[in-house]
C-alpha positions as CSV (number, residue, x, y, z in Angstrom):
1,X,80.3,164.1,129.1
2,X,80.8,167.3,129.8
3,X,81.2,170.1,127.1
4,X,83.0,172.8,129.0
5,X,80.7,175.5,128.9
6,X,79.6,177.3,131.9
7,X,76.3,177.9,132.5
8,X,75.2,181.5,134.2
9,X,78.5,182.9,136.2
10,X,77.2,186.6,135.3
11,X,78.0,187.3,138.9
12,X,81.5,186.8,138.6
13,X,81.7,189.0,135.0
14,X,80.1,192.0,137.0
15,X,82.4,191.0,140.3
16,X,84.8,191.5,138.0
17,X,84.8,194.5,136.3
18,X,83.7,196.0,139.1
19,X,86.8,195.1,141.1
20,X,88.2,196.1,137.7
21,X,86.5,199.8,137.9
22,X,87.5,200.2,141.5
23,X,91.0,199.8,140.7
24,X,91.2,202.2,137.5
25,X,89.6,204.8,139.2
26,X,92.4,204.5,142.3
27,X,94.7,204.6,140.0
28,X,93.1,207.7,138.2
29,X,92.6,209.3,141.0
30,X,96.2,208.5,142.1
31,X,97.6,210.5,139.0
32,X,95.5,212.8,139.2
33,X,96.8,214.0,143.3
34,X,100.3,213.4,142.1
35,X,99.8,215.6,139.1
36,X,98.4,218.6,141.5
37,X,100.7,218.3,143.6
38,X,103.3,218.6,141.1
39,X,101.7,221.8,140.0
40,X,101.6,223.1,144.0
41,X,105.6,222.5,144.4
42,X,106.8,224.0,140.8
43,X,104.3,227.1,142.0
44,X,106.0,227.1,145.1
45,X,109.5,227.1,143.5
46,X,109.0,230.7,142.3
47,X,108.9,232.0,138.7
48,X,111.6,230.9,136.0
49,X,112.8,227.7,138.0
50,X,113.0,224.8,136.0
51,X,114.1,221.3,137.0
């Protein structure tokens, strides 16, 4: 009879967070390029516009 528990499978813990990490940092990164650009356009607008 089997009892259900798996034996090793470390490789698929670190596959996983470092698909896991990949992605987070994307999406970090992602923000982080939206935010500065962001900044560039409301420079851009000139002093005293708000939107």
């Amino acid at each position: 009879m089997n009892t259900g528990v798996i034996q090793g499978g470390w490789e698929f813990v670190w596959a996983a967070y470092a698909v896991t990490a990949t992605i987070l940092t994307g999406y970090g990164l992602s923000i982080f390029s939206r935010y500065r650009a962001a900044l560039r356009r409301r420079s851009a607008a000139g002093p005293g516009v708000t939107r």
